[in-house]
VOGU-3710 file (C-alpha; in Angstrom, 3 decimals, decimal comma):
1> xxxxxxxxxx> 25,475/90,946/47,495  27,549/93,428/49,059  28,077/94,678/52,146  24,289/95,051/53,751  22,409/93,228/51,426  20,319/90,490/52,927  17,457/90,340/50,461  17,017/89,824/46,864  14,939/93,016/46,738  17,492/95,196/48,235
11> xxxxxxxxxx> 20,510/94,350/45,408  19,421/97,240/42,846  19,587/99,909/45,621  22,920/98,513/47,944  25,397/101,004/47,521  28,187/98,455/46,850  26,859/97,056/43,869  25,970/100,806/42,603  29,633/101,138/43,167  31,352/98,050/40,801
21> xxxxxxxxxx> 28,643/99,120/37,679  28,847/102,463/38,142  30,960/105,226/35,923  34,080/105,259/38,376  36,854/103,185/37,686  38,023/101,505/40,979  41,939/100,305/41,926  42,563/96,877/43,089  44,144/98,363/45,665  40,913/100,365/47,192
31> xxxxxxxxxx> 39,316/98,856/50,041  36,081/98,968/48,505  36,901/95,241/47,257  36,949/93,877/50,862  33,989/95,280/51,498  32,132/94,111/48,312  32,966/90,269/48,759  31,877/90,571/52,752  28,491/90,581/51,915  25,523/89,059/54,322
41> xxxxxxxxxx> 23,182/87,483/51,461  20,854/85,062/52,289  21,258/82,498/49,022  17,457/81,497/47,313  16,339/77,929/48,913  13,933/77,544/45,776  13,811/77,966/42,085  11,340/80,490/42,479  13,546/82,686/44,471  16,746/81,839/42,307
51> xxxxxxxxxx> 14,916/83,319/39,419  13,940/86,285/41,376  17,434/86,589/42,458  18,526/86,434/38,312  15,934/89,034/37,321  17,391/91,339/40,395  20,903/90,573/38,690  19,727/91,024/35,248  19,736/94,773/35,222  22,892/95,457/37,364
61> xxxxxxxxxx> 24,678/93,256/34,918  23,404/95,144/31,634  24,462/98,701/33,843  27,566/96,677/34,038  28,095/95,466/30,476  27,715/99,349/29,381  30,204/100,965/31,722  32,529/98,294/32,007  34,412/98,942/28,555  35,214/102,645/30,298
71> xxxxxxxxxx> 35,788/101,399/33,997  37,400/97,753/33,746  35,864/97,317/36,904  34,381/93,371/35,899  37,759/92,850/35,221  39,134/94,482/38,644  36,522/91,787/39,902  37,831/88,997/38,528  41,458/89,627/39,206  40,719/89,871/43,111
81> xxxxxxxxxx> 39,210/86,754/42,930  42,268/85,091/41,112  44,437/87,100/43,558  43,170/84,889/46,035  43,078/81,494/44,646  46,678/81,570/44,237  46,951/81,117/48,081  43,761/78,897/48,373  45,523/75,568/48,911  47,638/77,312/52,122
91> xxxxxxxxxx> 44,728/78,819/53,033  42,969/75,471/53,381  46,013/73,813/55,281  45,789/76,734/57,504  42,286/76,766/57,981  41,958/80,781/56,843  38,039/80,539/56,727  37,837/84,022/56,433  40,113/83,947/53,533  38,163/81,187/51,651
101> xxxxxxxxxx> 35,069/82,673/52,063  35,531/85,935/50,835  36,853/84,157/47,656  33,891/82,347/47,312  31,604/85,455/47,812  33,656/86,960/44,768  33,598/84,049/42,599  29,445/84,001/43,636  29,191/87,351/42,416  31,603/86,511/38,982
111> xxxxxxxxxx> 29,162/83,261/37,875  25,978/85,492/38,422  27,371/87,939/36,454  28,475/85,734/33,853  25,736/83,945/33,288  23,384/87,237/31,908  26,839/87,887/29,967  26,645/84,870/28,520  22,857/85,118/27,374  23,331/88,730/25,817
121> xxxxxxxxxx> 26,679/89,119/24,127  28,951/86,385/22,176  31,925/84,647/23,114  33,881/87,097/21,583  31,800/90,243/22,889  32,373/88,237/26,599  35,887/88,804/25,904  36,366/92,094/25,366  34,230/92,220/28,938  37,484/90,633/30,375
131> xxxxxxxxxx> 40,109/92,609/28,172  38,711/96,081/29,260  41,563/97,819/31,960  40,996/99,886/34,514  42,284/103,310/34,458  42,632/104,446/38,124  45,886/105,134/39,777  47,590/101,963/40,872  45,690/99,559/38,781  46,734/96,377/36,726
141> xxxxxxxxxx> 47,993/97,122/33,212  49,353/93,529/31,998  48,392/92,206/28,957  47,482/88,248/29,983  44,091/86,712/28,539  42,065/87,212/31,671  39,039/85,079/30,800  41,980/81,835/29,882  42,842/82,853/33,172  39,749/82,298/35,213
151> xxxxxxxxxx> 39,221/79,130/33,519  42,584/77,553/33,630  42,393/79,043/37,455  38,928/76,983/37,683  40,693/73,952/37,355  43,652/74,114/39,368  41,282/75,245/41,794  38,956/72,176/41,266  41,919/69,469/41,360  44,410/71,052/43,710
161> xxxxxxxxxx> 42,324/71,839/46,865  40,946/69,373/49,003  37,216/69,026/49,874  36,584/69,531/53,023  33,287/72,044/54,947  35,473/74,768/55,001  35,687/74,553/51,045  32,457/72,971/49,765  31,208/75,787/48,724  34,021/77,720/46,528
171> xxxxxxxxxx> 34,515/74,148/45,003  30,650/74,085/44,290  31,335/77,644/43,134  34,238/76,781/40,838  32,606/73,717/38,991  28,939/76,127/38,579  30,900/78,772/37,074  32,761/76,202/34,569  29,760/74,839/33,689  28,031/78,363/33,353
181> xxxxxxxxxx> 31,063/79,335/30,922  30,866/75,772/28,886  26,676/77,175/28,273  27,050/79,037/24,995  26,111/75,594/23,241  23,182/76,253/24,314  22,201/79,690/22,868  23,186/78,225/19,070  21,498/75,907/16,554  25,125/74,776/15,597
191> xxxxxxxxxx> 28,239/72,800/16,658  30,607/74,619/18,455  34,031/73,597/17,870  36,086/76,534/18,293  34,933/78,673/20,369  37,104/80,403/22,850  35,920/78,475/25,739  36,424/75,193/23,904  39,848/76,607/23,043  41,190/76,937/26,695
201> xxxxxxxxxx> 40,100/73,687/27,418  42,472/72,018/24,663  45,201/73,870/25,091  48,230/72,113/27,209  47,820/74,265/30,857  44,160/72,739/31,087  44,624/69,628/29,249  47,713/68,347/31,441  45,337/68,049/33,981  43,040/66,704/32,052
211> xxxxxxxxxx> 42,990/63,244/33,777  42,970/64,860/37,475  40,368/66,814/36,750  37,899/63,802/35,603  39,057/61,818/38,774  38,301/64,789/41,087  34,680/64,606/39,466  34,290/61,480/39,675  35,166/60,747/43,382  32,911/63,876/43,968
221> xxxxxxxxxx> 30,128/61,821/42,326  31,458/58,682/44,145  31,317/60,762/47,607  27,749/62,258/47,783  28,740/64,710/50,199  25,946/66,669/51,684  26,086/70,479/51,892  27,851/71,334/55,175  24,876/72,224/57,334  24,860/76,409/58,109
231> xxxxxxxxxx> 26,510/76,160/61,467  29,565/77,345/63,126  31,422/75,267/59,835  32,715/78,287/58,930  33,114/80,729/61,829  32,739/80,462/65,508  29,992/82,088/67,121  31,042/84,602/69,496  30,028/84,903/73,247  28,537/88,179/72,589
241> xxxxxxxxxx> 25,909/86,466/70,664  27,392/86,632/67,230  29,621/88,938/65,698  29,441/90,217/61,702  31,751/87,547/60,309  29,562/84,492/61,824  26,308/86,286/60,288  27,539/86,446/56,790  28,861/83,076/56,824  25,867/81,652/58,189
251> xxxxxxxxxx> 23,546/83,069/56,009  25,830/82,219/52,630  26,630/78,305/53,997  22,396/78,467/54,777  20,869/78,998/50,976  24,558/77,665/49,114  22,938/74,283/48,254  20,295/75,902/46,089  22,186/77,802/44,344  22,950/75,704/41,556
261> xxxxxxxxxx> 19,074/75,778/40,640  19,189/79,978/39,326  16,991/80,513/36,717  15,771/76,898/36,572  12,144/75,290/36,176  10,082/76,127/39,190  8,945/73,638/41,860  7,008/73,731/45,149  9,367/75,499/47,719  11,202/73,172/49,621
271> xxxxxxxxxx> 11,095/70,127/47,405  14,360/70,790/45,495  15,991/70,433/49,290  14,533/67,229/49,823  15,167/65,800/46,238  18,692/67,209/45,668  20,865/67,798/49,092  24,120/66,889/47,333  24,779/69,973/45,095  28,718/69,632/44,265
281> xxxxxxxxxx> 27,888/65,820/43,374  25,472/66,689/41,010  27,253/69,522/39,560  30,465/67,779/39,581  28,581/64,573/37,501  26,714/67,479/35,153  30,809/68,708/34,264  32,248/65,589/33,459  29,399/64,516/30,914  29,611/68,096/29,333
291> xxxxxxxxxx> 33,356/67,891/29,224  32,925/64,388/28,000  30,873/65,450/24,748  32,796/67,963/23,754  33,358/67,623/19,942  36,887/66,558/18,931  39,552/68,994/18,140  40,705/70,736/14,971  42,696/67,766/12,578  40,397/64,796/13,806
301> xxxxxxxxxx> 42,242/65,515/16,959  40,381/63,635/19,780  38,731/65,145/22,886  41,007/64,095/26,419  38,494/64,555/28,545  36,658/61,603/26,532  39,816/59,618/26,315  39,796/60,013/30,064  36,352/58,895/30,742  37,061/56,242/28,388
311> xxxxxxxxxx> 39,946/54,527/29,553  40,403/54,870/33,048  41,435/51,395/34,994  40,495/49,799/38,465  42,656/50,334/41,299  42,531/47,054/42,278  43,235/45,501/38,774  46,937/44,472/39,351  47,223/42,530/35,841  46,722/45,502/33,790
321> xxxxxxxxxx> 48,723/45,046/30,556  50,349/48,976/30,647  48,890/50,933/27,545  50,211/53,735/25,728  46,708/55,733/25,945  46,851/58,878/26,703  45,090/60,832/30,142  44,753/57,490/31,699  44,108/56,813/35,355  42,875/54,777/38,548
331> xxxxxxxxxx> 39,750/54,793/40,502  37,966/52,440/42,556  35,454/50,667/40,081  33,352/49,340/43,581  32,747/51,985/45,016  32,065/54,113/41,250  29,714/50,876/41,138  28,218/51,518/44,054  27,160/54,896/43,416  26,157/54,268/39,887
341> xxxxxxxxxx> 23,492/51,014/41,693  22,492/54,074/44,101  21,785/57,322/41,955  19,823/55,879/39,085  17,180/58,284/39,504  18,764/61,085/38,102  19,097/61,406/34,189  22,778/62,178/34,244  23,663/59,107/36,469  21,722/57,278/34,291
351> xxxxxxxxxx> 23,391/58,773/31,215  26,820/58,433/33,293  26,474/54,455/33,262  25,621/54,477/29,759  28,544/56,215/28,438  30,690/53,525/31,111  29,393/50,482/29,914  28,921/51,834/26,207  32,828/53,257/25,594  34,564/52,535/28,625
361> xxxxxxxxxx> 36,032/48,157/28,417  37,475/47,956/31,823  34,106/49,398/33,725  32,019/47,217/30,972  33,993/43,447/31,879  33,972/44,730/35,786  30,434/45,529/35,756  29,492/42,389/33,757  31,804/40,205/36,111  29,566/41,447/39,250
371> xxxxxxxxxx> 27,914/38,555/41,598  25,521/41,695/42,453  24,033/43,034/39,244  20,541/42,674/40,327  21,606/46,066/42,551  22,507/47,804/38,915  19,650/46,308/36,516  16,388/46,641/39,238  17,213/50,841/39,511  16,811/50,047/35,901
381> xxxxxxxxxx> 13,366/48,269/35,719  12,125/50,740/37,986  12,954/53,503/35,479  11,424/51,647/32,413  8,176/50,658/34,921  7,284/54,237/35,759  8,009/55,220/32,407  5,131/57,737/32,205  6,484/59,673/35,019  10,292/59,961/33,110
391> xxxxxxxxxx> 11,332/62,139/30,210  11,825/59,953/26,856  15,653/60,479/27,396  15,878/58,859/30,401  13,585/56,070/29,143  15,546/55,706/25,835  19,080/55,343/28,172  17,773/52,689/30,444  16,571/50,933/27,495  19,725/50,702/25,576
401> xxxxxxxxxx> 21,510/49,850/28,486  19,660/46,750/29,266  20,414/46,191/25,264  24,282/46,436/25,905  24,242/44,366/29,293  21,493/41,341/27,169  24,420/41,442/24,800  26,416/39,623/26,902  25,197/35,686/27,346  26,658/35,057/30,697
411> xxxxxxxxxx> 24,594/38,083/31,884  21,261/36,158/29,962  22,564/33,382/32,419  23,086/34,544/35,781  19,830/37,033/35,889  17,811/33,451/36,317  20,304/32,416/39,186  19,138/35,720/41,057  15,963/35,464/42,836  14,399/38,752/44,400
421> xxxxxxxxxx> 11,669/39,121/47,112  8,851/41,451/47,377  8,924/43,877/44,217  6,986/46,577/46,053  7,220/48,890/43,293  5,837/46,323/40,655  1,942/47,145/41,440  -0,374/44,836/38,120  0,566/41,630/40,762  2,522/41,123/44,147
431> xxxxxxxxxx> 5,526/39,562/43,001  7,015/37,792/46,634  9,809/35,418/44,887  10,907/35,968/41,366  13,940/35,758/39,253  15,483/38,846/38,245  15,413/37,592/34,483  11,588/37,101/34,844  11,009/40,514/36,237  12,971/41,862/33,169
441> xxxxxxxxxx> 10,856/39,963/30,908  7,603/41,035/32,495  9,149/45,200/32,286  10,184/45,007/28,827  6,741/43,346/28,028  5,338/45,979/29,785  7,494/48,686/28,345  6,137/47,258/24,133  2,380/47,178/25,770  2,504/50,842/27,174
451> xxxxxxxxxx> 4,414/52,098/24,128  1,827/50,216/21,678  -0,924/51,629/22,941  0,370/55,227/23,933  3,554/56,790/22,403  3,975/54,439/19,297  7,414/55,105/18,953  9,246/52,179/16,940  12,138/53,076/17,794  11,665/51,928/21,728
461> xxxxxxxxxx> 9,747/49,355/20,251  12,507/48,152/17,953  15,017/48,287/21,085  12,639/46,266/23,599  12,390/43,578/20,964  15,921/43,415/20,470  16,902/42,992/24,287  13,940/40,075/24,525  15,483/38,006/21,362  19,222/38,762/23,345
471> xxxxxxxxxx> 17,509/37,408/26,458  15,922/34,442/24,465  18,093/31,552/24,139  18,863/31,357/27,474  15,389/31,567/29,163  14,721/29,145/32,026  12,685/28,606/35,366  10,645/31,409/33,892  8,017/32,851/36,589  4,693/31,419/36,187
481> xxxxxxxxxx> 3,010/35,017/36,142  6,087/35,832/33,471  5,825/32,691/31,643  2,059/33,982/31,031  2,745/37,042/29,858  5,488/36,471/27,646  3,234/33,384/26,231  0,119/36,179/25,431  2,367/38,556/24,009  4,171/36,362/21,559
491> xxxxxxxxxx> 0,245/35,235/20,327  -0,775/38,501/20,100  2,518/39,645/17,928  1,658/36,317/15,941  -1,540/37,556/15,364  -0,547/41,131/14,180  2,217/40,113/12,152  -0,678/37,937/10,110  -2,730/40,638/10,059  -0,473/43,122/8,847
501> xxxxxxxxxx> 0,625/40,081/6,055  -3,146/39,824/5,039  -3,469/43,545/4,887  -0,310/44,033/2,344  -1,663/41,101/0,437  -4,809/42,742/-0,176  -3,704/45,745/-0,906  -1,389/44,024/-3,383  -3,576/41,910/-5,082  -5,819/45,101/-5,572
511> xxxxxxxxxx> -3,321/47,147/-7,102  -2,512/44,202/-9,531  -6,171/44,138/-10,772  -6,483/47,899/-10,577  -2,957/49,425/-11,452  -3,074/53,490/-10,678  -2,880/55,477/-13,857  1,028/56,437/-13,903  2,221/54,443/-10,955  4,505/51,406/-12,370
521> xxx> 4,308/48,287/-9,790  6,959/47,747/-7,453  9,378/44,096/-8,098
//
C-alpha cells in the first residue's frame, strides 16, 4: 500500500504508510490522501502470502492504534473513503474508474487495518479508534458515530450499486470488511447480543434494507461471477506502453480474488485459484449465513435478516396468499435451485440449503415439487460417500438434509421413478443403471458401516437409521446389488441387537444372584 509499494516486504519502510501512523495529524484536505489510496500493490495469490501480507500489517497497525488517539488520522482514513461512496452510484453510471478504484484501494487499506483492530482491542476500545479527531487546520470536527457510519455506508454500498467489472472489487471489498467487523464472535467464549456491531445492524437505517440486502446476496450467490480477469477492465492501456494509472489497476484487479483468504489456513500456491475463482459469491453466501444467525434482539425481538431468509417467495408464484410478514421478498427459486444443485461442495452452500429447506416453506414445497431432484440429492450422496475426506459439519448437514427431504413420502416415491447411469464416483461396484432411491440406500448403508467401524458417533448413526425407516415403506424395484446390501445389513443389526439383549441379560441375571454391597437393583 501506498504510493510505491509493490511488495509485501516493502510496506514497513514506504513513506506513505510511515505518514498515516505516524505522530502528525493530517487534514482531509492535504493531498497526501490521493496519494495514499493510488497505490501499485500487487494483492497475495496464496494464503501463504496473505499471511505474510497480515504480519507486514500487523505492526503498522499497532504504530497506528498508539498514535491514532493523538492524530485521528484512522479516522481521517475512513472519512475519505465515505467521502467517496456518497458519489459511487454516479460514478458507476459514469464509468469514473479512476474514481471507484481509489475508493476501493482505501476501503482495502480500512479492512486490513481493521481486522488486527479487531484481534487486539474490544468493541468498545475499536470505537474510540473511530471517535478520535484530528487536530490539523481544516479538519472534520462533527460529532456523528463514525464506525455506525462505515457500516450503515457498507450496506447502501452493497445494495445500491450495481455489479458490474468496473465494481467487483469495492463490492468484494465492502461485503469482506462487513464480515471482518461481524468477527468479534469469534474472539469470545460467549453470546454476543449487544455488541455495538450487532447494534447498527438492528437499528432502522440498516434494517430498512434489511430485505435488499439478503436479495443482493443471494443473486450474488445465484450469479457466480468470476473475478474480472486483470486486463484493461479497469483502465486503458496507453500507446506509450502503459502509463501509472493502468499499472496500479492492473496489479490490484491481478491478486483481488485472493484476497479474501488473509490470514487463512495455508495451501499449495495456486490451488486456492483453481478451487475458489468466484470470491464475491463466496463472500457474499459467507454474509448472509452470518447475518442469518445472528441472535434475536433485546425483548424476544426477532432477527430480520432471519425473517428474510425465512420467508422470501418465488417470483413466479402468482397465487401467493399476501402475508403480513415482515422483510419479505421475491427471487427466482430456479435459478437459487440451480445454484444450490451446483455448489454443494462447499460447506456454506451446503449449510445454505439446509437452513432453506429446514425454516424457509416456500423453497421447502418448491424444492420437494421438483421433477429434477436427483440434480439436488446425488451432490448429496457424493458428500456422505467421501465422507472421510469432509469435516464432520459438512457430513452432519448432508445427513440431516436427506432426513428432512425422506420426511416427505412423495419424495420416498419418486427417487425409485429416477434411474441414473454410470455412478463414476461410486468406486466398491460399477453401478451403470440404478435408481436414485437404491443409490441412497446403498450411501446411507455405507455411511452406518464406515461410522461403525471408525468414528462411532451415535449420533450420525441415530440420523442414518432414521432416514432408512423414512425411506422404508415405500421401497420398490430395489437394485439387485442394493437389495443385497440392505438384506446383509438388516441380519447383521439382527444379530447385534441379540447380542447386545444376551449381554444385558447376563449381566442382569448376575447382578440378581450377586447384588453389589450398597447398590439397590434397578425396577
Amino acid at each position: 500500500m501506498g504510493a510505491n509499494t509493490s511488495q509485501v516486504s516493502d510496506l514497513c519502510e514506504n513513506q506513505s504508510l510511515r505518514t498515516l501512523i505516524g505522530t502528525e495529524s493530517i487534514s482531509e484536505n492535504d493531498p497526501f490522501w490521493n496519494q495514499l489510496i493510488s497505490f501499485t500493490f500487487i494483492s497475495p495469490t496464496s494464503s501463504e502470502d496473505s499471511k505474510l501480507l497480515e504480519d507486514a500489517v500487523i505492526p503498522l497497525a499497532k504504530i497506528l492504534i498508539e498514535n491514532n488517539p493523538r492524530t485521528g488520522n484512522f479516522g481521517a482514513l475512513v472519512r475519505i473513503f465515505l467521502g467517496r461512496t456518497k458519489e459511487l452510484k454516479i460514478s458507476t453510471e459514469c464509468q469514473d474508474q479512476l474514481f471507484i478504484w481509489q475508493a476501493h484501494n482505501a476501503l482495502f487499506m480500512i479492512r486490513c487495518l481493521l481486522k488486527v483492530f479487531i484481534s487486539e482491542m474490544t468493541e468498545e476500545e475499536l470505537h474510540l479508534q473511530f471517535s478520535y479527531q484530528e487536530r490539523a487546520p481544516g479538519s472534520y470536527t462533527g460529532t456523528e458515530d463514525l464506525l455506525e457510519e462505515l457500516m450503515c455506508n457498507l450496506v447502501h454500498l452493497v445494495v445500491e450499486v450495481p455489479l458490474l467489472d468496473i465494481t467487483y472489487s469495492i463490492l468484494f471489498e465492502a461485503v469482506t470488511t462487513m464480515l471482518v467487523l461481524l468477527s468479534y464472535q469469534l474472539f469470545h467464549k460467549e453470546m454476543l447480543r449487544d455488541g455495538l456491531i450487532y447494534q447498527y445492524l438492528m437499528k432502522e437505517r440498516c434494517v430498512s434494507l434489511t430485505s435488499r440486502l439478503v436479495k443482493t446476496l443471494l443473486y450474488n450467490f445465484i450469479r457466480q461471477e468470476k473475478c474480472p480477469p486483470p486486463a484493461t477492465h479497469i483502465f486503458d492501456q496507453q500507446s506509450d506502453g502503459g502509463g501509472l494509472l493502468y499499472g496500479l489497476a492492473s496489479g490490484v484487479a491481478s491478486g483481488l480474488w485472493s484476497v479474501f483468504t488473509l490470514g487463512g489456513a495455508g495451501s499449495k500456491p495456486g490451488l486456492e485459484q483453481e478451487q475458489n475463482p468466484l470470491p464475491l459469491s463466496n463472500q457474499s453466501l459467507l454474509l448472509l449465513l452470518v447475518l442469518a444467525n445472528l441472535t434475536d434482539g433485546p425483548n424476544d425481538c426477532p432477527n430480520p435478516y432471519r425473517q428474510a431468509v425465512t420467508c422470501f417467495k418465488n417470483t413466479q408464484d402468482t397465487s401467493s396468499i399476501p402475508t403480513e410478514q415482515h422483510h419479505t421478498f421475491q427471487i427466482n427459486f430456479n435459478s437459487l435451485y440451480t445454484a444450490l444443485c451446483e455448489h454443494q461442495r462447499s460447506d456454506q452452500a451446503t449449510l445454505l440449503l439446509y437452513t432453506l429447506l429446514h425454516q424457509n416453506t416456500n423453497m421447502r414445497n418448491y424444492m420437494l415439487s421438483r421433477t429434477d431432484m436427483e440434480n439436488l440429492v446425488v451432490p448429496i450422496l457424493e458428500i456422505l460417500y467421501h465422507v472421510k475426506d469432509r469435516n464432520s459439519h459438512h457430513v452432519y448437514m448432508a445427513l440431516i438434509i436427506l432426513l428432512i427431504l425422506t420426511e416427505d413420502d412423495t419424495f420416498n416415491r419418486s427417487i425409485h421413478e429416477v434411474v441414473l447411469k454410470n455412478i463414476t464416483w461410486y468406486s466398491e461396484r460399477q453401478l451403470t443403471e440404478i435408481s436414485l432411491g437404491s443409490l441412497l440406500i446403498l450411501v446411507v448403508i455405507r455411511t452406518i458401516q464406515y461410522n461403525m467401524t471408525r468414528t462411532r458417533d451415535k449420533y450420525l448413526h441415530t440420523n442414518c437409521l432414521a432416514a432408512l425407516a423414512n425411506m422404508s415403506a415405500q421401497f420398490r424395484c430395489l437394485h439387485q446389488y442394493a437389495y443385497m446390501q440392505f438384506k446383509c445389513f438388516t441380519i447383521n443389526c439382527h444379530q447385534q441387537i441379540s447380542q447386545v439383549s444376551d449381554i444385558a441379560n447376563s449381566q442382569l441375571l448376575s447382578t440378581q444372584h450377586y447384588p453389589t454391597p450398597g447398590y439397590p437393583l434397578l425396577a
